[in-house]
Backbone of each chain as ProteinMPNN parsed JSONL, in Angstrom:
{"seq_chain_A": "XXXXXXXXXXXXXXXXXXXXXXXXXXXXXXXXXXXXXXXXXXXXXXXXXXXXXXXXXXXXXXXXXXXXXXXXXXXXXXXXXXXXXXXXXXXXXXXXXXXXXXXXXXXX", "coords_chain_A": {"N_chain_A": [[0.837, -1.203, 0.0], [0.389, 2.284, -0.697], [2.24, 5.026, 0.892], [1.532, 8.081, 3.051], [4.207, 10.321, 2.498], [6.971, 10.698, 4.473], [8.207, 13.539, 5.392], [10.839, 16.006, 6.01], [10.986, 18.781, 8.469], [9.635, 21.779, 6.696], [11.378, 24.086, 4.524], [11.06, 22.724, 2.116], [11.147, 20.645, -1.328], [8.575, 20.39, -4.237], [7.395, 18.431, -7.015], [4.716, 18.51, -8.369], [3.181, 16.135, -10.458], [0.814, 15.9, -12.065], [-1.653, 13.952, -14.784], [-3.067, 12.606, -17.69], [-3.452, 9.149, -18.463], [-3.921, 7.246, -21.309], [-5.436, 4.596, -22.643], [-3.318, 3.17, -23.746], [-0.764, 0.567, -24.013], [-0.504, -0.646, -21.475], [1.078, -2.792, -20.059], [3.718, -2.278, -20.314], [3.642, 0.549, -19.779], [3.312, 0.021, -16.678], [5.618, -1.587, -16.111], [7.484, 0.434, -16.63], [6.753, 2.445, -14.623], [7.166, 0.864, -12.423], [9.729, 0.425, -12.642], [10.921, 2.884, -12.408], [10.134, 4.039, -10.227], [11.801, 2.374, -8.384], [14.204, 3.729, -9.298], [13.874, 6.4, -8.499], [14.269, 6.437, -5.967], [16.924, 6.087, -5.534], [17.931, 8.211, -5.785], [20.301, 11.267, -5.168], [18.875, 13.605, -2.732], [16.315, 12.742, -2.915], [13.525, 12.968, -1.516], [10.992, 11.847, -0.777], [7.841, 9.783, -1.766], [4.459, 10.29, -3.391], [1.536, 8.838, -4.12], [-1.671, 8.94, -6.77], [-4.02, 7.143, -8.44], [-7.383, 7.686, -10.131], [-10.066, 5.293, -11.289], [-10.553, 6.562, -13.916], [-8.248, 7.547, -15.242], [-7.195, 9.955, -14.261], [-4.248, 11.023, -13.165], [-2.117, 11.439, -10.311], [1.051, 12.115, -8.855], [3.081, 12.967, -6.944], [6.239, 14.072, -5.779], [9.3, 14.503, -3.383], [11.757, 17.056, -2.67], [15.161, 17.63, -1.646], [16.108, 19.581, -2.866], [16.436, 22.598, -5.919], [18.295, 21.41, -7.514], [18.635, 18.621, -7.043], [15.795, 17.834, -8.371], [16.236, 18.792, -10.645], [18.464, 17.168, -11.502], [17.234, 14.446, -11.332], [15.31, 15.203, -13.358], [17.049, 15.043, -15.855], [18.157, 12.364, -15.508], [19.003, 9.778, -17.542], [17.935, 7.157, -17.977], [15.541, 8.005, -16.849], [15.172, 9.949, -18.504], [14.813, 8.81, -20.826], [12.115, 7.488, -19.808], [10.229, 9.3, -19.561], [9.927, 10.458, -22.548], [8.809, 7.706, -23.599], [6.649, 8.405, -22.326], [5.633, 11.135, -23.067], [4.86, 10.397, -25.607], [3.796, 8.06, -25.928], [2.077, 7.22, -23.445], [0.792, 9.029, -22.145], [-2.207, 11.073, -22.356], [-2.134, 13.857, -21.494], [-0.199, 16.422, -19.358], [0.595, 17.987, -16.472], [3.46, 19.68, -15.285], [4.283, 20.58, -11.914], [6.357, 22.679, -10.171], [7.087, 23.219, -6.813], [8.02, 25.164, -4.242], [7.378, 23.622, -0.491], [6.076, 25.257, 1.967], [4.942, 25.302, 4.325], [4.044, 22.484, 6.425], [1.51, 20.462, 7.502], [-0.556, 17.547, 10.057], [-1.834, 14.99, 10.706]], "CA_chain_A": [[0.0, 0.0, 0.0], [1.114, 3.246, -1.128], [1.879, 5.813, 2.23], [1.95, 9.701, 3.081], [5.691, 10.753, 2.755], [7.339, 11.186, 5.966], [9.298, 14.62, 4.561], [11.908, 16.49, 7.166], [10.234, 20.414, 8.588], [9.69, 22.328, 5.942], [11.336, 24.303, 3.713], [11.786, 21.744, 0.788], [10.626, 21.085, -2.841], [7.807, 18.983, -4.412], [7.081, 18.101, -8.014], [3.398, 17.535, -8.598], [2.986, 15.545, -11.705], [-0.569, 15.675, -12.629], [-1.195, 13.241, -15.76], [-4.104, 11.437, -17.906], [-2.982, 8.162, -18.985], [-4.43, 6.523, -22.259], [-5.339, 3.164, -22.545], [-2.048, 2.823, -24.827], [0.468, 0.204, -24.013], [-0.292, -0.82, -20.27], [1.913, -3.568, -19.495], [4.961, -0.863, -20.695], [3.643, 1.507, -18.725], [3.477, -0.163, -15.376], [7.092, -1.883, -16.331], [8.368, 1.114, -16.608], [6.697, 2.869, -13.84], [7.74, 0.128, -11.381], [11.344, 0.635, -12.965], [11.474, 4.734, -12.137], [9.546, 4.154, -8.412], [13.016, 1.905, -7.899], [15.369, 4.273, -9.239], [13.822, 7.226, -8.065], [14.411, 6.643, -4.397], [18.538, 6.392, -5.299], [18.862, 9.398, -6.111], [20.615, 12.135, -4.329], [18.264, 14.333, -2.421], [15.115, 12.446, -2.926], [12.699, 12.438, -0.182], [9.504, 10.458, -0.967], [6.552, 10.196, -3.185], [3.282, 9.799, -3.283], [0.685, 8.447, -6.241], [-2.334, 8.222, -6.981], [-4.982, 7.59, -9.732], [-8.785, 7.536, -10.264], [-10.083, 4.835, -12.359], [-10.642, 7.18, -15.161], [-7.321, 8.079, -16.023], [-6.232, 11.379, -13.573], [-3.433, 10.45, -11.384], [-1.776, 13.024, -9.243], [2.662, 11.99, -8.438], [4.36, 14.057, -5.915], [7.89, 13.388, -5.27], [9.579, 15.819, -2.789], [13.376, 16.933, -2.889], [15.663, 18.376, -0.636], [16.63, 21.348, -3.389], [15.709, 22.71, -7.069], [19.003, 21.03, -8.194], [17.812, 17.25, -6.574], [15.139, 17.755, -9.155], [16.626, 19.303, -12.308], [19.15, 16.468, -11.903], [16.472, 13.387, -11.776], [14.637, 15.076, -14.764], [18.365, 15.155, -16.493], [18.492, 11.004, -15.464], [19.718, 8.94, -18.888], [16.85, 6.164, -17.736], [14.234, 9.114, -16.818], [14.191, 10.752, -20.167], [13.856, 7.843, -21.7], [10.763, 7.154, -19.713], [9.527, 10.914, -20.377], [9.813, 10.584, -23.926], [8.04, 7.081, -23.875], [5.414, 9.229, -21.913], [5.129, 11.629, -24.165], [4.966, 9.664, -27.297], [2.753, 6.579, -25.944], [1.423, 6.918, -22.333], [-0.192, 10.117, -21.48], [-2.984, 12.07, -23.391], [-1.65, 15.383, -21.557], [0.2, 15.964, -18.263], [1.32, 18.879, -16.277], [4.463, 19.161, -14.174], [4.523, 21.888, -11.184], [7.524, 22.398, -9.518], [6.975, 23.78, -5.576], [8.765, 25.242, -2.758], [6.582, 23.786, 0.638], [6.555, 26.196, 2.925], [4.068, 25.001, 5.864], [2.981, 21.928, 6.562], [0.738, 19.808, 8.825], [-0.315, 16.238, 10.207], [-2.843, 14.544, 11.121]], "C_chain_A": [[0.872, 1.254, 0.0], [0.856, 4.162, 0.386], [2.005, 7.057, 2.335], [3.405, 9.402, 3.49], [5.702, 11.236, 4.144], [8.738, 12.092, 5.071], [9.8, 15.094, 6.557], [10.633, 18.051, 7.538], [10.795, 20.638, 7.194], [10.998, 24.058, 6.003], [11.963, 23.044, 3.218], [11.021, 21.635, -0.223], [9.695, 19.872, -3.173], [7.665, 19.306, -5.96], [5.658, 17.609, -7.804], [3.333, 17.409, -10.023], [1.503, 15.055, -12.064], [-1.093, 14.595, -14.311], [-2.632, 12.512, -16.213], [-3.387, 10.719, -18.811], [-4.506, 7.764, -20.22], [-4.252, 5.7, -22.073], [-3.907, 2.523, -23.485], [-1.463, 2.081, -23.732], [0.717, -0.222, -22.4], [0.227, -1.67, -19.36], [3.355, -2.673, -19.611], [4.934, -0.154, -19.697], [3.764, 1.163, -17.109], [5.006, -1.063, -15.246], [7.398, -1.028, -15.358], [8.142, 2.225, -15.233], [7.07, 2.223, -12.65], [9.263, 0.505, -11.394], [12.047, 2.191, -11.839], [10.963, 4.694, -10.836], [10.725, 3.657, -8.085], [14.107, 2.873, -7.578], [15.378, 5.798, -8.3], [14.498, 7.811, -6.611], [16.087, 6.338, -4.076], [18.969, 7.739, -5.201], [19.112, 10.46, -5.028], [19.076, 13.212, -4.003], [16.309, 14.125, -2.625], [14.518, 12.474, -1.27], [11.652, 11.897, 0.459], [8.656, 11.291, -1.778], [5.919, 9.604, -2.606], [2.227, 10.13, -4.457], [-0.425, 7.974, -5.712], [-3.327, 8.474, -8.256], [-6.127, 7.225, -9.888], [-8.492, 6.487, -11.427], [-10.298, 5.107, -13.82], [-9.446, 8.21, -16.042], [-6.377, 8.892, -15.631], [-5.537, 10.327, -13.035], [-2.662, 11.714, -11.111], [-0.202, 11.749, -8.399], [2.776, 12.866, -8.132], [4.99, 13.775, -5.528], [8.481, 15.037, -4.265], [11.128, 15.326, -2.838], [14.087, 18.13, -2.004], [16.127, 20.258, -1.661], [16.188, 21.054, -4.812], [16.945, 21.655, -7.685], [19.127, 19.451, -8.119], [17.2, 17.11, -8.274], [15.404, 17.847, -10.592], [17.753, 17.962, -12.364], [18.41, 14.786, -12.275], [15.663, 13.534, -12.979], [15.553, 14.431, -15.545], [18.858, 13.527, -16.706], [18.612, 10.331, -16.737], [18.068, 7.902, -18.879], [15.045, 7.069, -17.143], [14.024, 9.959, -18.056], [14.019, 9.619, -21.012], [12.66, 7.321, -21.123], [9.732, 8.342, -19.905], [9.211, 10.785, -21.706], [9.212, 9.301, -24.303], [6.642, 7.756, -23.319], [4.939, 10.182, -22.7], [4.647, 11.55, -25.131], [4.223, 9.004, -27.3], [1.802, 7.025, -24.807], [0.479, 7.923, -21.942], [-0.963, 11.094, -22.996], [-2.417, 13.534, -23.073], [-1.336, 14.969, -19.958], [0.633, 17.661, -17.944], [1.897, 19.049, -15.249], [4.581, 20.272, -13.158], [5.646, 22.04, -10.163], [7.375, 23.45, -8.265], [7.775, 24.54, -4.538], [7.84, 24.976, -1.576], [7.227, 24.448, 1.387], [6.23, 25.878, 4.291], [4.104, 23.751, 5.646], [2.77, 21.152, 8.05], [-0.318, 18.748, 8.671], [-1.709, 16.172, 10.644], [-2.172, 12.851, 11.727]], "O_chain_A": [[1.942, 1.287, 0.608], [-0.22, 4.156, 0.984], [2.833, 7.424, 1.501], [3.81, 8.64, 4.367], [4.876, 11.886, 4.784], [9.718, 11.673, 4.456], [9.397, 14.754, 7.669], [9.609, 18.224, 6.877], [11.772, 20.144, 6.63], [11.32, 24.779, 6.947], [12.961, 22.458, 3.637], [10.092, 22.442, -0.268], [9.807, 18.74, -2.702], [7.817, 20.495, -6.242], [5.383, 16.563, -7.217], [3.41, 18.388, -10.765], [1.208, 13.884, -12.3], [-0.243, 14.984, -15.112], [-3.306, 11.921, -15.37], [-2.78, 11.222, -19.756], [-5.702, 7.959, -20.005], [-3.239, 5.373, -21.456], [-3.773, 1.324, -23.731], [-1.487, 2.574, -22.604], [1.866, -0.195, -21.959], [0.044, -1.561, -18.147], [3.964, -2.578, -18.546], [5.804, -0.065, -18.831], [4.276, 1.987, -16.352], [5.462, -1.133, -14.105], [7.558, -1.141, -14.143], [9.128, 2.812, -14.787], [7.337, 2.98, -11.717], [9.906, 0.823, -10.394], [12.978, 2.408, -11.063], [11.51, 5.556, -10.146], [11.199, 4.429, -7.252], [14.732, 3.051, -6.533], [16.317, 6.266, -7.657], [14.968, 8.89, -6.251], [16.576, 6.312, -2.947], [19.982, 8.25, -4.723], [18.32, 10.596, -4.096], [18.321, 13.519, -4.926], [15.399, 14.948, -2.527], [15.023, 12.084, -0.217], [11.402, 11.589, 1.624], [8.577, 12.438, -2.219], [6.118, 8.765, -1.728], [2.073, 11.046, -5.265], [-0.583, 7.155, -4.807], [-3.461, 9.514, -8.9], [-6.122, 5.999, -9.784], [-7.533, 6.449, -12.197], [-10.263, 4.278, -14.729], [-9.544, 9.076, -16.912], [-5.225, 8.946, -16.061], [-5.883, 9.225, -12.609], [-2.703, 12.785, -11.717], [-0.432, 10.826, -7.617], [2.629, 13.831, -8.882], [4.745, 12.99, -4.612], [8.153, 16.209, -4.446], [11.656, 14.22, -2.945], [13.635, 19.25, -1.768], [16.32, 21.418, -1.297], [15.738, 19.969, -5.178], [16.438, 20.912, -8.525], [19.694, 18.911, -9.069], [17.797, 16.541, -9.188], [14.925, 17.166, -11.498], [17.947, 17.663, -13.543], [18.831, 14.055, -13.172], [15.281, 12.569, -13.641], [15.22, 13.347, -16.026], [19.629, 13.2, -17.608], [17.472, 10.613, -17.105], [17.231, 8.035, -19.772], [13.878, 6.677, -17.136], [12.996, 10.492, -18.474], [13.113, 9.539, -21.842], [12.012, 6.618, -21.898], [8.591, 8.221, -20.352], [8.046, 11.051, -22.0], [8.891, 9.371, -25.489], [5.604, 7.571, -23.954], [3.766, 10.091, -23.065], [4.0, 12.452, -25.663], [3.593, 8.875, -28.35], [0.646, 7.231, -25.176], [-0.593, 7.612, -21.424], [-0.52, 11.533, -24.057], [-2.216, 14.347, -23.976], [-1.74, 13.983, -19.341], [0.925, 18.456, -18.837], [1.339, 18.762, -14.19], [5.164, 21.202, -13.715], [5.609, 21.235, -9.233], [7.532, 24.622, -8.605], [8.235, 23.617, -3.867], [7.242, 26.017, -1.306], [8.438, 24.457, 1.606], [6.97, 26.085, 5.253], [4.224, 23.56, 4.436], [3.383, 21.153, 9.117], [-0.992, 18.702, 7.641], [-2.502, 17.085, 10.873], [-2.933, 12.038, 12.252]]}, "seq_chain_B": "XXXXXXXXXXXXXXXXXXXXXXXXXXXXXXXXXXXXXXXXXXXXXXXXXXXXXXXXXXXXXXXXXXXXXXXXXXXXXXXXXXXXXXXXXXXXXXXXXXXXXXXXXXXX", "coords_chain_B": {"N_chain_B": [[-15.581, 13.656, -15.59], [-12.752, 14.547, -14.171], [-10.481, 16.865, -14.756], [-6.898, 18.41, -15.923], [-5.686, 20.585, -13.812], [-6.333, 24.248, -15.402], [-4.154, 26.344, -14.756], [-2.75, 29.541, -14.175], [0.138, 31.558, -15.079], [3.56, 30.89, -13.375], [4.352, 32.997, -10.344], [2.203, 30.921, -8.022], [-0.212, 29.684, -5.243], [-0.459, 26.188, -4.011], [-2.227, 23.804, -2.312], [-1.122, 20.739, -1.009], [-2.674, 18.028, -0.405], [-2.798, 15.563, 1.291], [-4.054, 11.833, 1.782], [-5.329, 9.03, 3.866], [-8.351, 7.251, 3.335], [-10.724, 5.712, 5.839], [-12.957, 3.246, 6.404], [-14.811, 4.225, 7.236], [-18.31, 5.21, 7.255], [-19.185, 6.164, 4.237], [-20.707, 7.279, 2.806], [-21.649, 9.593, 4.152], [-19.171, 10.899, 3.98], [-18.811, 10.984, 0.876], [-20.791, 12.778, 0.689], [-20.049, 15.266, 1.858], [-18.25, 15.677, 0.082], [-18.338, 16.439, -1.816], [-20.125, 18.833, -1.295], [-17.897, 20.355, -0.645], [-16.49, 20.564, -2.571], [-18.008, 21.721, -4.297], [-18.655, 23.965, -3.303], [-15.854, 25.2, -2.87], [-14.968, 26.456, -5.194], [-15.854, 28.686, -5.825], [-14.622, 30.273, -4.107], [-12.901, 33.323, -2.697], [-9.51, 33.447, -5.265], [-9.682, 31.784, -5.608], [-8.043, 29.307, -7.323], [-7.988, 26.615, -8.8], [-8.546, 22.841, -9.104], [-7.224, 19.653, -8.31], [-7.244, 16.056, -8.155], [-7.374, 12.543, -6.435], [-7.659, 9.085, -5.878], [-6.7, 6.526, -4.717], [-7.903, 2.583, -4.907], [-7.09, 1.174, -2.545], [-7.307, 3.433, -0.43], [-5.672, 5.989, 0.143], [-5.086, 9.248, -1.105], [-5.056, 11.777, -3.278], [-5.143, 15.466, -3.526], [-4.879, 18.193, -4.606], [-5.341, 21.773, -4.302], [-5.092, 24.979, -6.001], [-4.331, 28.411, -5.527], [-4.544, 31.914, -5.743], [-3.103, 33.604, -3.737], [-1.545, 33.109, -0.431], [-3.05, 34.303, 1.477], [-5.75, 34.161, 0.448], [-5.786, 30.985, 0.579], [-5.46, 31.089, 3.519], [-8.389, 31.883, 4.099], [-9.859, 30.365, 3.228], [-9.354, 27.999, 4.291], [-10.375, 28.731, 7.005], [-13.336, 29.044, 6.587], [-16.286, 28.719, 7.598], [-17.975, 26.306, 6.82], [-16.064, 24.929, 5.703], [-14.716, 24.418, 7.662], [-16.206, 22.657, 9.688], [-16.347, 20.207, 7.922], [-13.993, 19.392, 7.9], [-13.414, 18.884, 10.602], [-15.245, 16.732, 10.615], [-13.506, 15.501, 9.056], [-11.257, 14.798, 11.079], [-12.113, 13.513, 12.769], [-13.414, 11.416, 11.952], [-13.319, 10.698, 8.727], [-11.035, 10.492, 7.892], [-8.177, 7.883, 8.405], [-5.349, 9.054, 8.526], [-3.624, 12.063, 7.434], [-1.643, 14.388, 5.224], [-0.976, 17.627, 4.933], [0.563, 19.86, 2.55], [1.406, 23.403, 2.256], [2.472, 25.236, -0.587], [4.821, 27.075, -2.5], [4.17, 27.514, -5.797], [6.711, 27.567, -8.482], [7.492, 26.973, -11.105], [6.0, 26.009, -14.318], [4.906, 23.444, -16.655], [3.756, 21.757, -19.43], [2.167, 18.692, -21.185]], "CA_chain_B": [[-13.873, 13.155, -15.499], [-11.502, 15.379, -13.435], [-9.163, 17.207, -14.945], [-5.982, 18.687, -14.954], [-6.414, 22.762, -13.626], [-5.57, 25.503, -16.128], [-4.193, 27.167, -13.914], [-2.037, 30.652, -15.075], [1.794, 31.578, -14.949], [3.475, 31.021, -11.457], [4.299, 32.258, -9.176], [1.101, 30.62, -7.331], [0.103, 28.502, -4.42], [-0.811, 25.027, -4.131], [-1.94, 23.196, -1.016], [-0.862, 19.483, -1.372], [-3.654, 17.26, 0.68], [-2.189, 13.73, 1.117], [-5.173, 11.504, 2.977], [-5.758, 7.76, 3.93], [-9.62, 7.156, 3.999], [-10.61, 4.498, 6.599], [-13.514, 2.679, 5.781], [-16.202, 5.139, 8.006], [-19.311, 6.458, 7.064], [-18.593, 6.553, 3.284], [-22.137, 7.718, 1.759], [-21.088, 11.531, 4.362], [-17.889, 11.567, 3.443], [-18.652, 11.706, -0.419], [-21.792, 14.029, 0.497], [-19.423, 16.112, 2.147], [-16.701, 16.058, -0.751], [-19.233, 16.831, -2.827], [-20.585, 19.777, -1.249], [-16.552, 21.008, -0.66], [-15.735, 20.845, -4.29], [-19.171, 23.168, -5.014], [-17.81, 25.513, -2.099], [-14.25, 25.675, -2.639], [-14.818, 26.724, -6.416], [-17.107, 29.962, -5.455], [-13.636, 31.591, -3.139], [-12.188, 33.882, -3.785], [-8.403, 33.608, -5.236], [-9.785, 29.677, -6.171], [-7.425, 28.93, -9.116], [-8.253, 25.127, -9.354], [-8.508, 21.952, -7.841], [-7.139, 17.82, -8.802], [-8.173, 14.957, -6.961], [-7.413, 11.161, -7.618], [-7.828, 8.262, -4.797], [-6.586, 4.926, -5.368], [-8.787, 1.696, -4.338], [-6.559, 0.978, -1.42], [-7.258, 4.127, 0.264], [-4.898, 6.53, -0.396], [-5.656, 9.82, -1.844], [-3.993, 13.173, -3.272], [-6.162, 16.192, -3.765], [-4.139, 19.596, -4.54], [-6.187, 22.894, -4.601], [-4.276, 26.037, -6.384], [-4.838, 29.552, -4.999], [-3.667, 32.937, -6.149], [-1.93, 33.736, -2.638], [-1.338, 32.683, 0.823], [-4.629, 34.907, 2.361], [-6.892, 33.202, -0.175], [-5.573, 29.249, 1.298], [-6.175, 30.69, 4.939], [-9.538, 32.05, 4.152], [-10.431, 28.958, 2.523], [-9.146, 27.123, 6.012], [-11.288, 29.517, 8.335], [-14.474, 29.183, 6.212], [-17.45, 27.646, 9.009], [-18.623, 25.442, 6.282], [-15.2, 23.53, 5.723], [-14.101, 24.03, 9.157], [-17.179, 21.394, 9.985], [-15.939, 19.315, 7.245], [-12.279, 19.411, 8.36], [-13.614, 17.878, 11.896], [-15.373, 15.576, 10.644], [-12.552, 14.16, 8.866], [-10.217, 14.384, 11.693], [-12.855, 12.395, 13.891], [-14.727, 9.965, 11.062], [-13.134, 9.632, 8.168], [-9.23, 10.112, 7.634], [-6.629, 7.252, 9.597], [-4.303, 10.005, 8.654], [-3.234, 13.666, 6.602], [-0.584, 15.577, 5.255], [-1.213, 19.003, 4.021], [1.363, 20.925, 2.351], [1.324, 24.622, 1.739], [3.081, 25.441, -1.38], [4.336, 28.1, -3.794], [4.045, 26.979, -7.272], [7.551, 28.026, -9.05], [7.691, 26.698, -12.268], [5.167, 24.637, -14.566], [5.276, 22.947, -17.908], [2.562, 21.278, -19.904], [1.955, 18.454, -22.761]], "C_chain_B": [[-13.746, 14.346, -14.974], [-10.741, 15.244, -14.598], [-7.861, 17.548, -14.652], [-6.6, 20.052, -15.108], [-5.75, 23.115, -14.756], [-5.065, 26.413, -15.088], [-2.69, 28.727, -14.513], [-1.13, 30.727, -14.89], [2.076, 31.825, -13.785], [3.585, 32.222, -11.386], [2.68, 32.122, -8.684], [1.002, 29.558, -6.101], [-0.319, 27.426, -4.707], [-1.35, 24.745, -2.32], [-2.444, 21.766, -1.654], [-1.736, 18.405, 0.067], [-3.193, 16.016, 0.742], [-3.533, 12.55, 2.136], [-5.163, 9.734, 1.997], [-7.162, 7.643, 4.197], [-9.438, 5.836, 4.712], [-11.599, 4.252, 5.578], [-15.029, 3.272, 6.23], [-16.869, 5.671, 7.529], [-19.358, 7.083, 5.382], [-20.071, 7.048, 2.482], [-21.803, 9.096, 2.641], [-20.371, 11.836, 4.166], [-18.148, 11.785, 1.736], [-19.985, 12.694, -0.629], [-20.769, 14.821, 0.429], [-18.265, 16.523, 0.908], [-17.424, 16.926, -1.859], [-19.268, 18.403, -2.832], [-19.388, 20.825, -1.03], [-16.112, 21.25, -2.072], [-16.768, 21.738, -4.501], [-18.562, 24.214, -4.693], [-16.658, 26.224, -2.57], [-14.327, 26.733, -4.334], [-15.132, 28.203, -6.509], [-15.865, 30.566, -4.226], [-12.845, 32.247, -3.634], [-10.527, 33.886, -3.834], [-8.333, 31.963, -5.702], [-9.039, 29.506, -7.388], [-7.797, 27.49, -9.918], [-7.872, 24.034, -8.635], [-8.381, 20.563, -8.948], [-7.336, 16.881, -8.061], [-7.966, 13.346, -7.436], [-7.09, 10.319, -5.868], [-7.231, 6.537, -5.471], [-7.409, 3.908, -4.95], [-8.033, 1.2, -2.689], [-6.733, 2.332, -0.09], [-6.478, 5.707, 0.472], [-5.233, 7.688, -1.684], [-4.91, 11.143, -1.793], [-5.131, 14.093, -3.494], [-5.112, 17.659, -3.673], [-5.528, 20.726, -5.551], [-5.146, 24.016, -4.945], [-5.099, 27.473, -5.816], [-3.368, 30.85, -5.351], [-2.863, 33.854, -4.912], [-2.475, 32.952, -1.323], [-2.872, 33.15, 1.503], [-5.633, 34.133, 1.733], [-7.023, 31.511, 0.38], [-6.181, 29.618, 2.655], [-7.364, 31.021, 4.868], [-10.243, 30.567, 3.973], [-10.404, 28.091, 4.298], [-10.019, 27.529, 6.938], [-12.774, 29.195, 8.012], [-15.325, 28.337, 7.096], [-17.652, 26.58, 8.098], [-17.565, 24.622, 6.652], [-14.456, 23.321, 6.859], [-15.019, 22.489, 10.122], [-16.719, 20.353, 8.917], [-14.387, 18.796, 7.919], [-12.367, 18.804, 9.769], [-13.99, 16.866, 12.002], [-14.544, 14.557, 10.076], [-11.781, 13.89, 9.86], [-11.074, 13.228, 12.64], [-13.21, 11.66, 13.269], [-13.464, 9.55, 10.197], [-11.671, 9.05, 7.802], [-8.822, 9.16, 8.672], [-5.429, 8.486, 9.795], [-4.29, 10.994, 7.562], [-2.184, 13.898, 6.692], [-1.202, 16.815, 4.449], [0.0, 20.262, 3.935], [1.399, 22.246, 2.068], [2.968, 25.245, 0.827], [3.321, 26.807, -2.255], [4.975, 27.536, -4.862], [5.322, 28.0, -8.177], [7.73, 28.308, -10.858], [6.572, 25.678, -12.707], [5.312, 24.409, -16.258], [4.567, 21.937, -17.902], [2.569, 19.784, -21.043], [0.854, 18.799, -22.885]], "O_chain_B": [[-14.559, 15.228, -15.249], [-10.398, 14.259, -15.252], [-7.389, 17.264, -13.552], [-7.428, 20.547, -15.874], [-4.757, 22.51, -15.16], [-5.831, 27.268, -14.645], [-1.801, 28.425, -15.307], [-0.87, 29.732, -14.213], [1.443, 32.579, -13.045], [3.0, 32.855, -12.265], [1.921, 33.067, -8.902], [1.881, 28.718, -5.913], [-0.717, 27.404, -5.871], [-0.92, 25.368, -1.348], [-3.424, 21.505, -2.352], [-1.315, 18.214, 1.208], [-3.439, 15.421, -0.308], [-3.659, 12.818, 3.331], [-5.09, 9.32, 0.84], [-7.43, 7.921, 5.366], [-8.535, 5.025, 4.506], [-11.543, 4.634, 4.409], [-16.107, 2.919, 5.752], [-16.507, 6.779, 7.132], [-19.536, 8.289, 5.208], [-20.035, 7.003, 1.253], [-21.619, 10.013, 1.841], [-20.263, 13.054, 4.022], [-17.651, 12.814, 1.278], [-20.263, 13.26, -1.686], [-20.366, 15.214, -0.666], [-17.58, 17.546, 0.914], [-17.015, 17.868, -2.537], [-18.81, 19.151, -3.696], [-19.645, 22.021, -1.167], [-15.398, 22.173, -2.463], [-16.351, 22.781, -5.004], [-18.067, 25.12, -5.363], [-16.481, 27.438, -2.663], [-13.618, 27.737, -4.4], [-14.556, 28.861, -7.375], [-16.325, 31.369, -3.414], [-12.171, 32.065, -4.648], [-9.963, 34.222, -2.792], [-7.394, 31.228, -6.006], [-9.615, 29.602, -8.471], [-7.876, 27.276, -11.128], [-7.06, 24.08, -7.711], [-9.043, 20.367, -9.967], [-7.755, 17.242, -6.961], [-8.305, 12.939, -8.547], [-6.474, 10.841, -4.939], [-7.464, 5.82, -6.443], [-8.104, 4.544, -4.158], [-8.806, 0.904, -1.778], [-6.305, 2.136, 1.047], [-7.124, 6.507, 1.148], [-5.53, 7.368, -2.835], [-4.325, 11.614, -0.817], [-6.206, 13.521, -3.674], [-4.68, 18.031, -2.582], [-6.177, 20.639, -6.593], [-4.213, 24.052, -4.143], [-6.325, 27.527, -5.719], [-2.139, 30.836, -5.292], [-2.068, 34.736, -5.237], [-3.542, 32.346, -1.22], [-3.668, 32.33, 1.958], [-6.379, 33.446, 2.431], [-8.093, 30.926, 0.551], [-7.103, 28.953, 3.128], [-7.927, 30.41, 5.776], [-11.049, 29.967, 4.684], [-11.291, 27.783, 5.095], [-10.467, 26.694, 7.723], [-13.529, 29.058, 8.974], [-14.959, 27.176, 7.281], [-17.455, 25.542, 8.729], [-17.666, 23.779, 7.543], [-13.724, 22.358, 7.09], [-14.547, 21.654, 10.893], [-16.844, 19.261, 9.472], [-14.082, 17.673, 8.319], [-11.367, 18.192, 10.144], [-13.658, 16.027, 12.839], [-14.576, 13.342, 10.272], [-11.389, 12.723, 9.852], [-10.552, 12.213, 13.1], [-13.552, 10.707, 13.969], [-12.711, 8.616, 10.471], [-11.242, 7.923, 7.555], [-9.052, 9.486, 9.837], [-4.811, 8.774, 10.82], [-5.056, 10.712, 6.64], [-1.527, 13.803, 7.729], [-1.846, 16.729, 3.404], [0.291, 21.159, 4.726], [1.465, 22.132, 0.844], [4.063, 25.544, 1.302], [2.4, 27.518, -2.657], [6.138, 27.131, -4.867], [4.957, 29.118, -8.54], [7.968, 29.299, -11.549], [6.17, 24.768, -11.983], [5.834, 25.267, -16.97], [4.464, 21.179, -16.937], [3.274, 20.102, -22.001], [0.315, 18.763, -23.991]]}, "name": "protein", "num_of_chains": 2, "seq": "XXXXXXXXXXXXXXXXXXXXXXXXXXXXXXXXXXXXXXXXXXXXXXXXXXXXXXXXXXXXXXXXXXXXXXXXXXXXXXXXXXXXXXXXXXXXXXXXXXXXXXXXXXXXXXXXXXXXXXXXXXXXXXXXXXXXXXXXXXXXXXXXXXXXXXXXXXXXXXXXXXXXXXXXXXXXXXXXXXXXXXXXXXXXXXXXXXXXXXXXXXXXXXXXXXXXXXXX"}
């Protein structure tokens, strides 16, 4: 089961990756999304994610990172643009990426 | 279908909702979501709202707002302040809520 990120106090950075998937190609796509949930969590300055998606297609990824340069370097990944550019090309009808500074937050 | 927001050139905020539903009371909790998505749309500084739950429980929901005063109004409002109790007592196991400012964004 997928869990709320346990992030450090704030200030730090989040990527929300908003996204509708097409029925295109869905053994690929969950490959490759199993692949990038692996690698993701090597990388320098990662600090967790969290996913999810209605059965009609939205899903809503937020990965959080200790700085803007964390992030600009996992876009920059050799094995992450090639799953971008299969995303682009096959997997998603449209997607949009927002890049954050959190400032507050709070628990329950 | 949910979309993704249009939402306009940053800088803007976000607040990043992270929530586990239990299994409580689920015909008031989707009154109530209901009657929060009418609400929230009608404040002012509302830029847009995404939303996606997985079957396990597990659910993201980010609302955009054109500053910081517009998110705490939204927080103070009596209506969703009664909503916001009843999740902490009925229906969430648990929450994160981030308060964000929206830096950078990029589209397909």
């Amino acid at each position: 089961m997928t869990q709320i990120a346990k992030t450090p106090a704030p200030p730090y950075y989040a990527v929300i990756f908003t996204s509708i998937r097409n029925d295109k190609e869905n053994q690929g796509y969950n490959q490759m999304a199993q692949a990038m949930s692996a690698l993701v969590e090597q990388q320098p300055g990662f600090l967790g994610v969290e996913s999810a998606r209605n059965s009609d297609g939205l899903g809503i990824t937020v990965s959080y990172w200790d700085s803007l340069d964390a992030i600009t370097s996992w876009r920059d990944h050799s094995a992450h643009q090639v799953a971008q550019e299969k995303g682009r090309e096959i997997w998603y009808g449209a997607y949009t990426a927002r890049i954050c500074k959190v400032e507050r937050e709070y628990s329950l």
